[in-house]
C-alpha positions in Angstrom: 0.0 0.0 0.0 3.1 2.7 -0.8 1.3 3.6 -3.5 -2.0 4.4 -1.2 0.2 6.1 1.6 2.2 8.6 -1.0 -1.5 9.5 -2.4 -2.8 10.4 0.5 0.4 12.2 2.0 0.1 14.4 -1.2 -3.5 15.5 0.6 -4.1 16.6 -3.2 -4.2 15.6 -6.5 -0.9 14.0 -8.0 0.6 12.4 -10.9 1.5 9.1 -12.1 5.1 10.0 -12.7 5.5 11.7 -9.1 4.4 8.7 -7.6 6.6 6.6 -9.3 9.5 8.5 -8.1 8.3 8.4 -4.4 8.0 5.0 -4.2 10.9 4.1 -6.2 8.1 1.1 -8.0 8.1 0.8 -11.8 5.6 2.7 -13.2 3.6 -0.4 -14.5 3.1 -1.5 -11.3 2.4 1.9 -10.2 -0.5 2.4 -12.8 -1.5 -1.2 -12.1 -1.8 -0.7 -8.5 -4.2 2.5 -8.8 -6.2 0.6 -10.8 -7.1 -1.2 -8.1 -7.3 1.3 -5.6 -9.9 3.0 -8.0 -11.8 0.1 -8.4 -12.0 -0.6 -4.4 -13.1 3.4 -4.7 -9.8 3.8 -1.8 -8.8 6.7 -4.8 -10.3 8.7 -7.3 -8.8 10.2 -10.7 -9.2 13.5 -11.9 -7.9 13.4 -15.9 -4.2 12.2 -15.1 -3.5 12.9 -11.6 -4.7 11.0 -8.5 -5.8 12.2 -5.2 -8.2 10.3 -1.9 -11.8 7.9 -2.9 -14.5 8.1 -1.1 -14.1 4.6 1.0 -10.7 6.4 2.2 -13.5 9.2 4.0 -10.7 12.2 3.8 -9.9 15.2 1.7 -7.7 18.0 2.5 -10.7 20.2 3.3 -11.6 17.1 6.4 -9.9 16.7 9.5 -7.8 13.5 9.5 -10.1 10.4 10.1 -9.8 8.2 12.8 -8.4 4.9 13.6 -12.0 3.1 12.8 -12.6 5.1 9.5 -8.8 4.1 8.7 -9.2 0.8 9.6 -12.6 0.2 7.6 -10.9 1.9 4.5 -7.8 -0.4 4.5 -9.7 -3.6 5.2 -11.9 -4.0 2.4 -9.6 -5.2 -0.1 -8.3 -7.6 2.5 -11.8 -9.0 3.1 -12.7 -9.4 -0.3 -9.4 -11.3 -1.0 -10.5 -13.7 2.5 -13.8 -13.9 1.3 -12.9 -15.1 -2.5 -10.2 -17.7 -1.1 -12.7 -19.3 1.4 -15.8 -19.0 0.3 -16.8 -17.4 3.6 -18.1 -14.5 5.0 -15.0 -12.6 6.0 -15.4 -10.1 8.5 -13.5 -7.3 10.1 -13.9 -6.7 14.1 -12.5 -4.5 16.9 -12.6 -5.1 20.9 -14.9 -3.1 22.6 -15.0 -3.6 26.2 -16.3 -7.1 26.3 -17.7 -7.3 23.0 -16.6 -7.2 19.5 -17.8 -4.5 17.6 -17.7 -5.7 13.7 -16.7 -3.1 11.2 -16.9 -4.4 8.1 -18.1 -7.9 6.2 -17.9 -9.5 3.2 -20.2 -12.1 1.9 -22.6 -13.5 -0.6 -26.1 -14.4 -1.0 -24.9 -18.1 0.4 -24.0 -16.5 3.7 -25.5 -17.4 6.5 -27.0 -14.7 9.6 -26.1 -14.5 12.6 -27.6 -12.2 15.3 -23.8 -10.1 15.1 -25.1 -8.9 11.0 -28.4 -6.9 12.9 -26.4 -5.9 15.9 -22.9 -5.7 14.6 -21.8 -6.7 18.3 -21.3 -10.1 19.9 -20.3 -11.3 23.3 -15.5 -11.6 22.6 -15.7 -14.6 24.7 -18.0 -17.0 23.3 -16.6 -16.0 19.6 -13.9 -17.0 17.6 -12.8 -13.4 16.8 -13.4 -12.1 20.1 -10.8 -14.8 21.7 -8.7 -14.4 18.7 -8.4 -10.5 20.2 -8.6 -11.5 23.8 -5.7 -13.3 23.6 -3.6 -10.9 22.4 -4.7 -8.3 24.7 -4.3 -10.2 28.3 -1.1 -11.8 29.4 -0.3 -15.5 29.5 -1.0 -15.1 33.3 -4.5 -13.0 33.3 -7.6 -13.2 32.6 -10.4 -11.2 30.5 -12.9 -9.4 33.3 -15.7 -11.8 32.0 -17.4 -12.2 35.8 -20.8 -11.0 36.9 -21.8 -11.0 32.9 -24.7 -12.9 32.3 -23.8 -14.0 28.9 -20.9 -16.5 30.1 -21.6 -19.3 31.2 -20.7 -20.8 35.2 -17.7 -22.5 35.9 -16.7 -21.7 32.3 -13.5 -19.2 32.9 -11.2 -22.1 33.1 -12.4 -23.3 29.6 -11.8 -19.8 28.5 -8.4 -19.6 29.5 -7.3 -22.7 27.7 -8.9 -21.4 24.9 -7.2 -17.9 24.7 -3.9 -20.1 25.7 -4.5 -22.4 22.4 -4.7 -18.9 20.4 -1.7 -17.9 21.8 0.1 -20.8 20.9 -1.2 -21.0 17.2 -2.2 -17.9 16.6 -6.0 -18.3 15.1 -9.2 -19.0 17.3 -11.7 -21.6 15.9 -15.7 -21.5 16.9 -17.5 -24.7 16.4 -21.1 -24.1 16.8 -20.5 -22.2 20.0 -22.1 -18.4 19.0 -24.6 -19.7 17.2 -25.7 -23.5 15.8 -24.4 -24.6 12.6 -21.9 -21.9 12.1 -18.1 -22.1 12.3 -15.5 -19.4 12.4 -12.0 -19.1 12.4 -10.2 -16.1 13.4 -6.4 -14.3 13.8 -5.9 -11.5 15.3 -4.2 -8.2 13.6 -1.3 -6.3 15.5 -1.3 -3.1 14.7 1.5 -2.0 16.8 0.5 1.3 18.3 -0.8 2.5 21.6 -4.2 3.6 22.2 -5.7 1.7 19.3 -8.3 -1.3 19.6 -7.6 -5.0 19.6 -8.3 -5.8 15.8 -9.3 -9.4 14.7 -10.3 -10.6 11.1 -12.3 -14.1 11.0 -13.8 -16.0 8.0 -17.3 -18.2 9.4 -19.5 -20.0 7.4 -22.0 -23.3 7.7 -21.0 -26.7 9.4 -18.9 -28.3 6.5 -18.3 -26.0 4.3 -15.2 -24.4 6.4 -11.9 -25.9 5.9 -10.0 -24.6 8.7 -6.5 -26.2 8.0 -6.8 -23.4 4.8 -8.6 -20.9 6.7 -6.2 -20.6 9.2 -3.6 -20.6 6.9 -4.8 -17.4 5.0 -5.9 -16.1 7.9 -2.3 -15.4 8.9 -1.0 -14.3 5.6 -4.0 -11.4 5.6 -3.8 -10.6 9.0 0.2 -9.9 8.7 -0.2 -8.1 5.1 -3.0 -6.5 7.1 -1.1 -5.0 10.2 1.8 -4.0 8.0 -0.8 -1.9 6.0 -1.9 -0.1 9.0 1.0 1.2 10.6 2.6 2.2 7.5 -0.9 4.5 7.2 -1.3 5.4 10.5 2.1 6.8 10.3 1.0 9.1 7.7 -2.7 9.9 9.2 -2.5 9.8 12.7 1.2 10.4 13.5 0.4 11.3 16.7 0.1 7.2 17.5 3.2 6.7 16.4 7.0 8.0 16.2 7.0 8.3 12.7 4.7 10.5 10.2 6.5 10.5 7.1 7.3 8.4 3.9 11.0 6.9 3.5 13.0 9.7 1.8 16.5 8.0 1.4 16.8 5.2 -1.2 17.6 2.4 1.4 14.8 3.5 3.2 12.3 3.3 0.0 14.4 -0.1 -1.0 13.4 -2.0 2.4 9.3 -0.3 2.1 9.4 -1.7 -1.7 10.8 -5.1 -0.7 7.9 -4.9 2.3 5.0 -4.4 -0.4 6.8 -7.3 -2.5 5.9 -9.7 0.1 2.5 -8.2 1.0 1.6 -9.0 -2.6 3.3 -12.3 -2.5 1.8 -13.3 0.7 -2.1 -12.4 -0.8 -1.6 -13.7 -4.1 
């Protein structure tokens, strides 16, 4: 996502040929690239030059957006790639007390409803995506403050722990019929790297059987990774105040070592 980061550093319209030298990319991948931006509506071209889309929600007459609206704009490519690979509704959470709050989904008429699509919450614990983020936000030797809640079950904290300890071991959270019956999930969480943003999880669920989770979980990790790299390159650019850094590479080794990092992004989604 160099390509998306130098657009929207520009905070204006800009050319193909500047872009190419601020990334240091050939300029067929350049144009290729903003192709697909365009089509994901992340940018929008004005004769030659290129400048924010409407999914990215900012223009230079806007205040910066925040985390969420960043979040939601870099996802969607990500989900539709999870969501062609598998089949499966692929969805796009963040941790919200002791809930997940769902962002984004992608799916097709095959998909099946769960009470999360009317409410876009559900309880962390008794979801794959939710433990996938619970995990990553309690240490080995704590616990999520689940009691007094209603919603999880008696004597079940032990059974939660060894399930947030699996996730930490493999790194993806399965649900087998537990949210809701005849639906499985599988989950992985995305680390974003910077203080004073939400836990953020993607997950892929679909109907009893038609879920391979040895594949799932494999892409899964390869998203979630091209994912998190995505995000704190952009949040250094939009919300620098998260982070130490707020500008793009300027020294060729610099640009060499972002390029070889968008290389394997690509790879890793292909």
């Amino acid at each position: 996502m160099v390509v998306l980061a130098a657009v929207i550093a520009e905070g204006g319209p800009i050319g193909l040929a500047e872009l190419t030298r601020r990334t240091g990319l050939a300029k067929p991948t350049v144009h290729r690239v903003l192709t697909t931006l365009r089509a994901h509506q992340m940018i929008d071209q004005h004769g030659g030059r290129y400048g924010p889309g409407m999914r990215l929600d900012i223009s230079v007459d806007r205040p910066r957006g925040d985390f969420d609206t960043l979040l939601a704009s870099l996802a969607t490519p990500y989900l539709v790639d999870l969501h062609r690979m598998t089949g499966a509704t692929a969805s796009l959470g963040v941790l919200d007390g002791r809930e997940v709050r769902y962002i984004d989904r992608v799916y097709d008429h095959r998909a099946v409803r769960t009470p999360s699509h009317r409410t876009n919450r559900a309880p962390a614990y008794g979801t794959a995506i939710g433990r996938s983020m619970l995990a990553e936000t309690f240490p080995a030797n704590g616990s999520p403050d689940c009691h007094g809640d209603s919603m999880l079950p008696a004597n079940s904290m032990e059974t939660l722990l060894a399930k947030l300890s699996q996730v930490r071991r493999s790194g993806i959270a399965f649900s087998h019929e537990e949210y809701v019956g005849g639906v499985v999930c599988a989950a992985a969480p995305v680390s974003t790297g910077g203080p004073g943003q939400p836990p953020v999880g993607l997950a892929v669920s679909d109907r009893v059987g038609r879920l391979d989770f040895g594949s799932a979980a494999e892409k899964l990790r390869r998203v979630s990774r091209a994912l998190a790299a995505d995000i704190h390159r952009l949040t250094a650019i939009l919300l620098p105040d998260r982070v130490k850094t707020s500008r793009l590479p300027s020294s060729r080794k610099e640009q060499a070592a972002l390029r070889d990092a968008s290389r394997r992004n690509l790879s890793e989604r292909a």
